[in-house]
N, CA, C and O atoms as a MOPAC input file, in Angstrom:
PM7 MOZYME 1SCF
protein

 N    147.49800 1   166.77300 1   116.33100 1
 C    146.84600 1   165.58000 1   115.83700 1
 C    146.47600 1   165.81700 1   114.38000 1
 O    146.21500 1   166.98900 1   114.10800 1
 N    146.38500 1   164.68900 1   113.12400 1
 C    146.29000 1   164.76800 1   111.90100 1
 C    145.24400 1   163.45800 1   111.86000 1
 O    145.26700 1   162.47800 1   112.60400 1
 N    144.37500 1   163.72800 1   110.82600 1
 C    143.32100 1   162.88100 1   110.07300 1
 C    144.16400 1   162.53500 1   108.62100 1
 O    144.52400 1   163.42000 1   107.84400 1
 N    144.39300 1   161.16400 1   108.42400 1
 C    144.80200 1   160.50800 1   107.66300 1
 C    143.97500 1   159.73100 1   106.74600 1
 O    143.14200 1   159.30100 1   107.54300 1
 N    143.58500 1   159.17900 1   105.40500 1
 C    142.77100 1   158.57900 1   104.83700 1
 C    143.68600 1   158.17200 1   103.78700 1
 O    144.40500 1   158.93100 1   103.13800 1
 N    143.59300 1   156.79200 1   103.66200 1
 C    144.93500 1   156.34900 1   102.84100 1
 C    143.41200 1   154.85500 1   102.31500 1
 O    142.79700 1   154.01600 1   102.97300 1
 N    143.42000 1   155.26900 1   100.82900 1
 C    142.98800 1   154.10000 1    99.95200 1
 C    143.22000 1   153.85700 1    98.46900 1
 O    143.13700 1   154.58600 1    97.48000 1
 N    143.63100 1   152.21900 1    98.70900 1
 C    144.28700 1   152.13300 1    97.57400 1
 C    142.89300 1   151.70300 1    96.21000 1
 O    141.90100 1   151.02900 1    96.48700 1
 N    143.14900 1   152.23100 1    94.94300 1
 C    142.08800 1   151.83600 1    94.02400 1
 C    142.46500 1   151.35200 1    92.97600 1
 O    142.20700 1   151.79300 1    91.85600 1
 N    143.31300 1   150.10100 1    93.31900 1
 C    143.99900 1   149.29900 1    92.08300 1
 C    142.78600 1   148.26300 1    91.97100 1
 O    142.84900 1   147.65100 1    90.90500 1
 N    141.77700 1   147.92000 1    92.71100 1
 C    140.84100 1   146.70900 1    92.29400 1
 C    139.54800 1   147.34300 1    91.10500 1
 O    139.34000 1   148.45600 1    90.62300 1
 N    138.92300 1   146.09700 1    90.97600 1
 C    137.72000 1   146.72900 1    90.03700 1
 C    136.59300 1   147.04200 1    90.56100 1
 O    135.55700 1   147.06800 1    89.89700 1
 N    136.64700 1   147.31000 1    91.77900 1
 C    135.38800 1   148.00200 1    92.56300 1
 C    135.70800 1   149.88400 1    92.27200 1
 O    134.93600 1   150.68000 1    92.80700 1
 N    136.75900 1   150.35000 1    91.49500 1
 C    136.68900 1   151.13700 1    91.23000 1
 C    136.62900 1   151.69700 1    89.98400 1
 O    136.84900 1   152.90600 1    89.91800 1
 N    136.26800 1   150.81800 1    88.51900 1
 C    135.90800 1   150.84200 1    87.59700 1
 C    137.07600 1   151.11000 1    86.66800 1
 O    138.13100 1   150.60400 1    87.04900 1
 N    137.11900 1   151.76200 1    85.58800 1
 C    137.78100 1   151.69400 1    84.48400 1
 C    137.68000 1   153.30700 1    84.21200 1
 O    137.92000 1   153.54900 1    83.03000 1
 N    137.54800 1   153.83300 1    84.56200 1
 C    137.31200 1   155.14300 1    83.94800 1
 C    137.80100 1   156.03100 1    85.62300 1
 O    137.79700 1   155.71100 1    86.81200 1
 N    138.13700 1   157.12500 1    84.90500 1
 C    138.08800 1   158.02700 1    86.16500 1
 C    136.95600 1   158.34800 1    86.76600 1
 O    136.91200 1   158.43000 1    87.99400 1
 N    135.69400 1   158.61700 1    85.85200 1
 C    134.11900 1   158.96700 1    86.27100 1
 C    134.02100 1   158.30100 1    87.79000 1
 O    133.62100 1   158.83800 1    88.82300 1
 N    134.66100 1   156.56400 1    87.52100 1
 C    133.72800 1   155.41200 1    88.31800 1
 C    134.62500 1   155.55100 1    89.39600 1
 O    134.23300 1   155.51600 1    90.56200 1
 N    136.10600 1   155.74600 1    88.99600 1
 C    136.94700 1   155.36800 1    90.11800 1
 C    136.46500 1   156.69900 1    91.25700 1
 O    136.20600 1   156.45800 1    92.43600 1
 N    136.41200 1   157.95300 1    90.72200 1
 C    135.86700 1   158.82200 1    91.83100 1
 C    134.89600 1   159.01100 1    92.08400 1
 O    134.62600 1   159.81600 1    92.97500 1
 N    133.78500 1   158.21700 1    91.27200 1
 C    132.23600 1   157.93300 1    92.28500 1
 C    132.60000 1   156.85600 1    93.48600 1
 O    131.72600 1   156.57200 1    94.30500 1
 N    133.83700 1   156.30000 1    93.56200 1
 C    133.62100 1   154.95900 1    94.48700 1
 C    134.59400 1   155.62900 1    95.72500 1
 O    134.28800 1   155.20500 1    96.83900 1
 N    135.62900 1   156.53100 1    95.69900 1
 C    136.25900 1   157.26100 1    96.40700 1
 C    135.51400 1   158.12500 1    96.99300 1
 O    135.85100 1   158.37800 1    98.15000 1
 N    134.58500 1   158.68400 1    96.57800 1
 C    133.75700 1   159.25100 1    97.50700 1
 C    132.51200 1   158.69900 1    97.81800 1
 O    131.71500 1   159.57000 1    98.16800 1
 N    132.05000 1   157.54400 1    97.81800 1
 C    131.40200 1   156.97800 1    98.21300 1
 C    132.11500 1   156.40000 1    99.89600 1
 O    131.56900 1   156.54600 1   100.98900 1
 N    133.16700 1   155.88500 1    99.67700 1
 C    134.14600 1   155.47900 1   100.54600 1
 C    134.47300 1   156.68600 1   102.21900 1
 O    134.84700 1   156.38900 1   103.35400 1
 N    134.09300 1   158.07300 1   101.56200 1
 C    134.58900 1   159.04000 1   101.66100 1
 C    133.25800 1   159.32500 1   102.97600 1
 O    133.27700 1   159.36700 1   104.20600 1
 N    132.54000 1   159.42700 1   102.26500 1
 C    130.76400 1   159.78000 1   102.48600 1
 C    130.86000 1   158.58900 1   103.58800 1
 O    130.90300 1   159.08900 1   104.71200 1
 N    130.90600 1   157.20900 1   103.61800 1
 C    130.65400 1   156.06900 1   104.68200 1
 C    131.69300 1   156.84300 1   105.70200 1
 O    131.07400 1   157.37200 1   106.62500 1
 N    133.02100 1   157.02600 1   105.76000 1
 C    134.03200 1   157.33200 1   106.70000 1
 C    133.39100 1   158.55300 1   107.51000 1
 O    133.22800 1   158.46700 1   108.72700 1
 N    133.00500 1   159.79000 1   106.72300 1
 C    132.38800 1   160.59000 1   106.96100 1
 C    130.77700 1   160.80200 1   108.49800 1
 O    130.45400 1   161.60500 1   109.37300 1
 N    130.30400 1   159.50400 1   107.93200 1
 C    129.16300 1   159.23600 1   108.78200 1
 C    129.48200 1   158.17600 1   109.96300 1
 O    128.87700 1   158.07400 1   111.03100 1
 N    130.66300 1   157.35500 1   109.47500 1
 C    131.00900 1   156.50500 1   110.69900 1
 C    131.35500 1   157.85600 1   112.28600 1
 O    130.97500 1   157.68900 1   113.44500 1
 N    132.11300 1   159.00200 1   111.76700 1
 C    132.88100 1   159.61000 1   112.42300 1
 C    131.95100 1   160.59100 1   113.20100 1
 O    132.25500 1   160.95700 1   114.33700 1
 N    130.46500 1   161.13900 1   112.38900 1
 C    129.44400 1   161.28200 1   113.20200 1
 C    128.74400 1   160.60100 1   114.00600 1
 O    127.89100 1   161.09800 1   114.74100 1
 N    129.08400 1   159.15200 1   113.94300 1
 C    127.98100 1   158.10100 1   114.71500 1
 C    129.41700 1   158.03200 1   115.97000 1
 O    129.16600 1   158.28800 1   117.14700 1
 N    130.65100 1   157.71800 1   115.59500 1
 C    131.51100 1   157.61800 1   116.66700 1
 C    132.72400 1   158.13200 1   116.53800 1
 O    133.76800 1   157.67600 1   116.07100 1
 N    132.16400 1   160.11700 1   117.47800 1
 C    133.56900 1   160.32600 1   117.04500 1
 C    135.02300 1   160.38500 1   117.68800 1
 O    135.94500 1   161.14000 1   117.38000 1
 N    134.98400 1   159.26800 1   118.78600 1
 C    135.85800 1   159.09700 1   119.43900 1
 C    136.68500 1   157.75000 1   119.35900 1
 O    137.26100 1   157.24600 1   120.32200 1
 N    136.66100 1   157.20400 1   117.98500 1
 C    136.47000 1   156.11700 1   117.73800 1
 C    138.12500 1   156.70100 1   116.66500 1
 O    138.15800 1   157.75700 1   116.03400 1
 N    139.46200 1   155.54300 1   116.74800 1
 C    140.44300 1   155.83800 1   116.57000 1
 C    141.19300 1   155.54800 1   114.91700 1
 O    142.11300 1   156.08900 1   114.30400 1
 N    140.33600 1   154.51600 1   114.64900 1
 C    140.95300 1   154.16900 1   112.99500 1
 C    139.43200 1   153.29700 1   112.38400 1
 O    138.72300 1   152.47400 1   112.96400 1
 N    139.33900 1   153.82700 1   111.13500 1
 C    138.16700 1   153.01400 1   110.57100 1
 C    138.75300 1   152.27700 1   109.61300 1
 O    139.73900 1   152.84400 1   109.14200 1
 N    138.43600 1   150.87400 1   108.99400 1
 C    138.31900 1   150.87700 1   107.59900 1
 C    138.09900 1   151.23000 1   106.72400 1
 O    136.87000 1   151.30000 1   106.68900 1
 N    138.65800 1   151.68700 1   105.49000 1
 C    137.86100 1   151.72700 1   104.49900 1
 C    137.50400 1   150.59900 1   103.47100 1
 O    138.31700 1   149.94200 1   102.82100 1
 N    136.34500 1   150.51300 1   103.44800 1
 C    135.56300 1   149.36200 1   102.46100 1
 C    135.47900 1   149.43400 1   101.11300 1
 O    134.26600 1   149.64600 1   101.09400 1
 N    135.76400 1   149.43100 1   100.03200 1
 C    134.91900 1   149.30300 1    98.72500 1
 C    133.12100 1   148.62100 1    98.48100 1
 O    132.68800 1   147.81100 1    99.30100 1
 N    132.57700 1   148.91000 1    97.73400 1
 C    131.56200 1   148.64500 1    97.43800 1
 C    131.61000 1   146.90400 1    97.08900 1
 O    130.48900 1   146.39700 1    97.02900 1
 N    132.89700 1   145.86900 1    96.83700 1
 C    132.62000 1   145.08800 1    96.76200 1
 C    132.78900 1   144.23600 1    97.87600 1
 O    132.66100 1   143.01800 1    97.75100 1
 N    133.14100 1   144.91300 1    99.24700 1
 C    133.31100 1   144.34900 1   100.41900 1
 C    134.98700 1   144.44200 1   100.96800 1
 O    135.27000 1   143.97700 1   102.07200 1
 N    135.82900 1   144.94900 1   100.27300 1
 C    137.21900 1   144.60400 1   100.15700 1
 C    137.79400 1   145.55800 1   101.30800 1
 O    137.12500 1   146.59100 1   101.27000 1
 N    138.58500 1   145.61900 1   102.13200 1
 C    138.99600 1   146.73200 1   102.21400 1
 C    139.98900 1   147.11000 1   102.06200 1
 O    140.94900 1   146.35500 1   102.21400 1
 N    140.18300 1   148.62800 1   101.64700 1
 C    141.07200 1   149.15100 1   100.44100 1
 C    141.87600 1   150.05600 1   101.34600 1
 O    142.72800 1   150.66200 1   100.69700 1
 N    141.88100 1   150.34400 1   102.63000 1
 C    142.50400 1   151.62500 1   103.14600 1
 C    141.79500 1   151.80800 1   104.62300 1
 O    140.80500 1   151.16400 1   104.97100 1
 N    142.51600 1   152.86500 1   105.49200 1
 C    141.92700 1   153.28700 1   106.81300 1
 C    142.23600 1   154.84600 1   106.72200 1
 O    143.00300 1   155.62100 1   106.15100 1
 N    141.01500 1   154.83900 1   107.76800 1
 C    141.24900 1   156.53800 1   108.76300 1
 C    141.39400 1   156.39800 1   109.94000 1
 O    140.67000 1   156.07500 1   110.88200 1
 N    142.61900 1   156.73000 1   109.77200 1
 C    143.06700 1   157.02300 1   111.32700 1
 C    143.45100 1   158.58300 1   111.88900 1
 O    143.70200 1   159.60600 1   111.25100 1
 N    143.39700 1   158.35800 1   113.20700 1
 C    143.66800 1   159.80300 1   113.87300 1
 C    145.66500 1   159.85900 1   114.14000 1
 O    146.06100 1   158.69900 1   114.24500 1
 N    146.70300 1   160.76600 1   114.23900 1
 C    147.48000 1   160.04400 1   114.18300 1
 C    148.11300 1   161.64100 1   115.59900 1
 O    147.94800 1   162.86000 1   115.66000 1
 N    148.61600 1   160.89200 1   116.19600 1
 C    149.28200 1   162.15800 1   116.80700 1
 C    150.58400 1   162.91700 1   116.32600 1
 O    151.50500 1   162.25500 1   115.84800 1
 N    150.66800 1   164.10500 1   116.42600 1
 C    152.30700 1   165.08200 1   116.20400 1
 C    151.27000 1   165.87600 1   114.95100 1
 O    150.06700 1   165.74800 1   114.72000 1
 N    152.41100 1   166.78600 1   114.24900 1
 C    152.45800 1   167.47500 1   113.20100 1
 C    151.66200 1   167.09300 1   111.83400 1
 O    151.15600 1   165.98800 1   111.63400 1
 N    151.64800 1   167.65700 1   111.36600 1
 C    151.20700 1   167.70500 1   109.69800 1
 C    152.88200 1   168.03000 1   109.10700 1
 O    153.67200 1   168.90500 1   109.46300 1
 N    153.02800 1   166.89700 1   108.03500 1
 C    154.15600 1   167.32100 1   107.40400 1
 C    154.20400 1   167.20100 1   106.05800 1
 O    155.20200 1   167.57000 1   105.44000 1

């Protein structure tokens, strides 16, 4: 089994600068993070941006790492 996290940061909830775009990726990161402690049997999340959007998921995926 593999943990997957796929988000895209072409909108402007991720700012203009690299600073902003990877304060908002791990912000993103940090929510996924705590969803997976509150439920961790729980199979694909969203991922949200800060302006409500959502930009990507985590999912659990079965087979290999490649």
């Amino acid at each position: 089994m593999k943990f997957e996290l796929t988000i895209n940061t072409d909108n402007a909830a991720f700012g203009e600068t690299a600073q902003e775009r990877n304060a908002e990726v791990v912000r993103i990161m940090q929510y996924i993070a705590t969803r997976l402690e509150k439920e961790p049997l729980q199979v694909i999340f969203g991922a949200v941006d800060h302006n409500g959007n959502i930009v990507g998921a985590a999912v659990f995926l079965e087979g290999d790492i490649q």
